[in-house]
C-alpha positions as CSV (number, residue, x, y, z in Angstrom):
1,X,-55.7,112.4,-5.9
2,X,-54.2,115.8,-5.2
3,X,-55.3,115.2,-1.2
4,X,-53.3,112.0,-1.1
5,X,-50.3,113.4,-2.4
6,X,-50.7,116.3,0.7
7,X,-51.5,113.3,2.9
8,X,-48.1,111.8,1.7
9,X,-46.3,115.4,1.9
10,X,-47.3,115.5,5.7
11,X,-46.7,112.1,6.3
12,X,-43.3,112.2,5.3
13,X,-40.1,114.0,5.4
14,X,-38.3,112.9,2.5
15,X,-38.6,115.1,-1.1
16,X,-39.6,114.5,-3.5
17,X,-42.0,111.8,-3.1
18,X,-41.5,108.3,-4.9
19,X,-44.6,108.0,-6.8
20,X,-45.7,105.1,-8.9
21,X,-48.1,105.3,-11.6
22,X,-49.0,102.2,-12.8
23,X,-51.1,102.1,-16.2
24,X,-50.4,105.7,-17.5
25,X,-51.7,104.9,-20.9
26,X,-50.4,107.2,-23.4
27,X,-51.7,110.6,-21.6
28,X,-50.9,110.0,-18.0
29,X,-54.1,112.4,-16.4
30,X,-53.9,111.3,-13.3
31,X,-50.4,112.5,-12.7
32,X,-50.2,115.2,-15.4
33,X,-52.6,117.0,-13.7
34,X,-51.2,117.1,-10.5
35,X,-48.4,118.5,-11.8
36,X,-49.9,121.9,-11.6
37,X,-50.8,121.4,-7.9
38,X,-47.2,120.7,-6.9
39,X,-43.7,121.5,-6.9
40,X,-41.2,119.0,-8.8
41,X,-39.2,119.4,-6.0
42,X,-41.8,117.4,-3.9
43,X,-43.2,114.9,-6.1
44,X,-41.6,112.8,-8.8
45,X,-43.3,110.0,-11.0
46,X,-42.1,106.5,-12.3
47,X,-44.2,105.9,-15.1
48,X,-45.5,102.0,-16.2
49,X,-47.3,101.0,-19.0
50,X,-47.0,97.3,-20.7
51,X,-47.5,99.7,-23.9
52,X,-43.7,101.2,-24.9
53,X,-46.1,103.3,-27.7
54,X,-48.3,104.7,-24.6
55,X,-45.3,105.0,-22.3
56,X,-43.7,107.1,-25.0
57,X,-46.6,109.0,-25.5
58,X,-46.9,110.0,-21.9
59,X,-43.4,111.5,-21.4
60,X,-44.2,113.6,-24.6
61,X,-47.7,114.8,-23.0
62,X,-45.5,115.6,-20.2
63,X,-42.7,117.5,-21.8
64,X,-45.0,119.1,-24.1
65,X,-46.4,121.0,-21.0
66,X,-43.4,121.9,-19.7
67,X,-43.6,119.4,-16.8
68,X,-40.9,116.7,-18.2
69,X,-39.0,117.5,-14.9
70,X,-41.9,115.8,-12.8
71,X,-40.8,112.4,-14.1
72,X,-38.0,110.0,-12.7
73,X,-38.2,107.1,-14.6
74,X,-40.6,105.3,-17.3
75,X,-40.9,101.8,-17.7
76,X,-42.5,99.7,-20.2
77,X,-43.5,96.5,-18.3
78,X,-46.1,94.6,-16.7
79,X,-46.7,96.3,-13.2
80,X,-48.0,93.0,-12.2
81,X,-44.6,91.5,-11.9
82,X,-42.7,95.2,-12.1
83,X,-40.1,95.3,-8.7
84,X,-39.2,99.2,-7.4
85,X,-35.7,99.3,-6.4
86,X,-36.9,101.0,-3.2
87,X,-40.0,101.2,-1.0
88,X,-42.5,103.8,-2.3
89,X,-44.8,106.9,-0.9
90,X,-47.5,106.7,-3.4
91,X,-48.9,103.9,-5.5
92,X,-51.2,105.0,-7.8
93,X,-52.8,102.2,-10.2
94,X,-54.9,102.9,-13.0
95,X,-55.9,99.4,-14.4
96,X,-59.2,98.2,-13.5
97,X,-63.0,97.6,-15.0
98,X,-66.1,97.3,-13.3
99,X,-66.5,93.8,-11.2
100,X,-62.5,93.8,-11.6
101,X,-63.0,91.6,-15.0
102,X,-60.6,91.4,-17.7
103,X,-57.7,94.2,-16.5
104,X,-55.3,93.4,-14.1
105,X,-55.8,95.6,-11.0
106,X,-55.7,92.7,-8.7
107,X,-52.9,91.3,-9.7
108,X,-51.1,94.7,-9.9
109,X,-52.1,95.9,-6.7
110,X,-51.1,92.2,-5.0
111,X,-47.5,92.9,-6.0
112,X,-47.2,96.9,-5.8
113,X,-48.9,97.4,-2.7
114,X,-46.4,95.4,0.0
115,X,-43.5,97.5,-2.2
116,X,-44.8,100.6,-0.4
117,X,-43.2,102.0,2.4
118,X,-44.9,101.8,5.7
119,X,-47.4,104.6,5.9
120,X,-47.6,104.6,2.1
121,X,-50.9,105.4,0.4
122,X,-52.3,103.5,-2.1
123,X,-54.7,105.3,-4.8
124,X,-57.4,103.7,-5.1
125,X,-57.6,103.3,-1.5
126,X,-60.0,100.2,-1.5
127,X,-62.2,98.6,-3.9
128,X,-64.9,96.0,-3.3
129,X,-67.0,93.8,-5.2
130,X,-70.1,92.9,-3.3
131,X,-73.0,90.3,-4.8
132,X,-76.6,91.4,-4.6
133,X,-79.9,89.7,-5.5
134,X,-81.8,92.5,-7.6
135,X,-85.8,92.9,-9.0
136,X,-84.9,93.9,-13.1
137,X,-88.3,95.2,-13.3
138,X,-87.3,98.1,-10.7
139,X,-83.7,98.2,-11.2
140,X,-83.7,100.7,-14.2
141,X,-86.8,102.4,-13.4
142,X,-86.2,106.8,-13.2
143,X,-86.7,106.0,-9.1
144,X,-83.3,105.3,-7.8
145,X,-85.0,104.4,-4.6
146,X,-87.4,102.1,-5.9
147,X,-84.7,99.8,-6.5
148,X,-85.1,96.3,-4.7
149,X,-81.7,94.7,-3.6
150,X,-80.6,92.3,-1.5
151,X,-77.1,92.6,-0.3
152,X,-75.4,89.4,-0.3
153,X,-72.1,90.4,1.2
154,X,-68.5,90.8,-0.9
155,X,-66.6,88.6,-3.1
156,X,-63.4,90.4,-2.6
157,X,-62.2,93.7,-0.4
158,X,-58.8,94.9,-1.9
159,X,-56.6,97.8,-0.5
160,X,-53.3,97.7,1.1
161,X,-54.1,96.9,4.0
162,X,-54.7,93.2,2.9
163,X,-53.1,92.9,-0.1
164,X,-50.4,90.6,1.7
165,X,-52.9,88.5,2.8
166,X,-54.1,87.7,-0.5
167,X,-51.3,87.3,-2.1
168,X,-50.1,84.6,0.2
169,X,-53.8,82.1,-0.3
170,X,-53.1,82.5,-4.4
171,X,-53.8,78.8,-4.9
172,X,-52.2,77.2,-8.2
173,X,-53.9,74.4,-10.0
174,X,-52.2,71.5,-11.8
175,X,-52.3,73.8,-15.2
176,X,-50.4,76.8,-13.4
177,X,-53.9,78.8,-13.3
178,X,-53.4,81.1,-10.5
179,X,-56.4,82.2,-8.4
180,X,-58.0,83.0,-5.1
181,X,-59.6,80.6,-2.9
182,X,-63.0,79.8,-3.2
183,X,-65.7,81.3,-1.1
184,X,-69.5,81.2,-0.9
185,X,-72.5,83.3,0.3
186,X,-75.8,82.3,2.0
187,X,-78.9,83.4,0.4
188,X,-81.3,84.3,3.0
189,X,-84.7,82.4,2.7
190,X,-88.2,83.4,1.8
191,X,-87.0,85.6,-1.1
192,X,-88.8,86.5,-4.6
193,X,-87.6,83.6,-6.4
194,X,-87.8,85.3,-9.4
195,X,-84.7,87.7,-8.3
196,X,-81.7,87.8,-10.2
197,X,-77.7,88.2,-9.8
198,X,-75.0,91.3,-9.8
199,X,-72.2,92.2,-8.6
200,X,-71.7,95.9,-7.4
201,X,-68.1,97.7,-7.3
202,X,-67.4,100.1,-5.3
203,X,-64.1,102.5,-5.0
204,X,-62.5,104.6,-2.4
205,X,-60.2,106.9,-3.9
206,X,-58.7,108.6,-0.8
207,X,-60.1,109.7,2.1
208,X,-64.0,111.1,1.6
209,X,-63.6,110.9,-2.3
210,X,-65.4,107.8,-3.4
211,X,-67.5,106.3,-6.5
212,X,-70.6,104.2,-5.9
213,X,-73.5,102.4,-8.4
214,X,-73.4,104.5,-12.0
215,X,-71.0,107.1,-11.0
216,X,-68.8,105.5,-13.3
217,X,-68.2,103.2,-16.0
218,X,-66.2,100.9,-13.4
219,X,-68.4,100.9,-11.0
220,X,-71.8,100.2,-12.9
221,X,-73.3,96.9,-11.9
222,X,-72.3,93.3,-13.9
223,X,-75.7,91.8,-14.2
224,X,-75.5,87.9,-14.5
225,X,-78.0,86.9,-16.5
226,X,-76.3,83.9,-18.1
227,X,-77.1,82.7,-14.2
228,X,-81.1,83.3,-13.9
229,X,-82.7,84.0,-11.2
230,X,-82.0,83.0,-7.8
231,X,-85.4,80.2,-7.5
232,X,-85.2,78.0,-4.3
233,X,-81.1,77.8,-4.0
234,X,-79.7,79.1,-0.6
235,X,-76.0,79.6,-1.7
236,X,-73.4,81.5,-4.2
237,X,-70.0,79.9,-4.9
238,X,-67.4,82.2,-6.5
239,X,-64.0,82.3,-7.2
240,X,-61.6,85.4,-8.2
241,X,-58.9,84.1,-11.3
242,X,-56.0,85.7,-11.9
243,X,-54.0,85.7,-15.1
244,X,-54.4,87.2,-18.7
245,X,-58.0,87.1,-18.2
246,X,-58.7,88.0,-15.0
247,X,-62.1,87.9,-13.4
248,X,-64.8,86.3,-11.0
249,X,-66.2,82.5,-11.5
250,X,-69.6,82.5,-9.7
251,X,-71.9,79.4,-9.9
252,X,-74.8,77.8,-7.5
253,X,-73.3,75.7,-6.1
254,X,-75.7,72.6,-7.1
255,X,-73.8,72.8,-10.9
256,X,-70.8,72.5,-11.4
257,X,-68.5,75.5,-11.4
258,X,-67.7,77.1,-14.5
259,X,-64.5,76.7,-16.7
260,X,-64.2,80.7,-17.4
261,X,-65.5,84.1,-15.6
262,X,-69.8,84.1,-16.6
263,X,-69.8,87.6,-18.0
């Protein structure tokens, strides 16, 4: 965090920085700790949280350190729809669980990310969700590199580089459910039939600072099991839904696809 903020510093000219924390909950870390790395001069926060309580919270955490002057503004909305009244430095969105299920990150990200200005940094940098065929009889063994997996290749690759992109193939279905068009994976022949299914989330935070497989509850794996294992089939279908319960659809292909995410 604190080397994207002095990213942003160098990048551009204007003080203080418009920074956007989306998600704060009621003790703002990410931001409250920065505080004591910069100058409210150069940095400012808008604080979001759906939570009024949590929002309140935060600006008290704030003043109670003596850092009330590093916040601009605090809203109490849904960042998924929330519109800055200018273009932003920093985006900064704190909303997400492992395999990107059940918290809105995607959604939020879809609609803060375009809002920055050109050049702007968003924090997480990039997150992907990536499927993998994986042996459960090695897979929580003490020998990390015993593991057996099988990449399958990602579901979804999110950071502001694409975020436009995505947003414009939301498809909408005759109900109004919003999501993201389908896609599907080739499983590569000859496998242990007897393999099973996960999905693996991975996140850059800025620049070499990253957070791979158990380094984090976000980031440990989503084993499938209401799925089996793999057996003879030779492709993955999956779809990303957006909404009040977000989350991926994945299904073989040969059933039919399911009416709500499978874990």
């Amino acid at each position: 965090m604190r080397l994207a903020l002095q990213a942003a510093l160098e990048r551009f000219s204007e003080r203080p920085l418009d920074i956007l924390y989306a998600g704060c909950g009621p003790f703002a870390p990410l931001g409250l700790l920065l505080t004591h790395c910069f100058s409210p001069l150069d940095v400012r926060f808008t604080l979001i949280d759906i939570h009024e309580l949590s929002l309140s919270s935060a600006r008290r955490v704030f003043e109670a350190f003596g850092r009330g002057e590093f916040i601009g503004d605090c809203w109490a909305c849904d960042a998924a729809t929330y519109r800055h009244p200018t273009a932003m430095h920093v985006v900064i969105a704190e909303t997400m669980q492992r395999a990107l299920q059940k918290e809105p990150q995607v959604a939020v990200i879809l609609n803060l990310a375009p809002q920055l200005k050109e050049g702007g940094i968003l924090v997480p940098e990039a997150i992907t969700v990536r499927s993998a065929l994986y042996d459960a009889r090695h897979e929580f063994g003490p020998i990390a590199s015993a593991r057996i997996r099988i990449d399958l290749g990602p579901l979804l690759e999110l950071d502001a580089e694409n975020a436009r992109d995505l947003l414009r193939r939301i498809k909408t279905d005759a109900a109004g459910a919003r999501s993201l068009p389908q896609g599907c994976l080739r499983i590569p022949a000859g496998l242990d039939p007897e393999l099973r299914l996960m999905l693996r989330t991975s996140v850059k935070v800025f620049g070499p600072a990253a957070l791979d497989d158990y380094d984090s509850g976000i980031t440990y794996p989503v084993h499938l099991h209401k799925l089996g294992s793999c057996g003879p089939r030779r492709e993955l279908a999956y779809c990303y839904r957006l909404g009040c319960k977000p989350g991926f659809e994945v299904w073989w292909p040969s059933s039919a696809a399911p009416s709500s995410p499978v874990f």
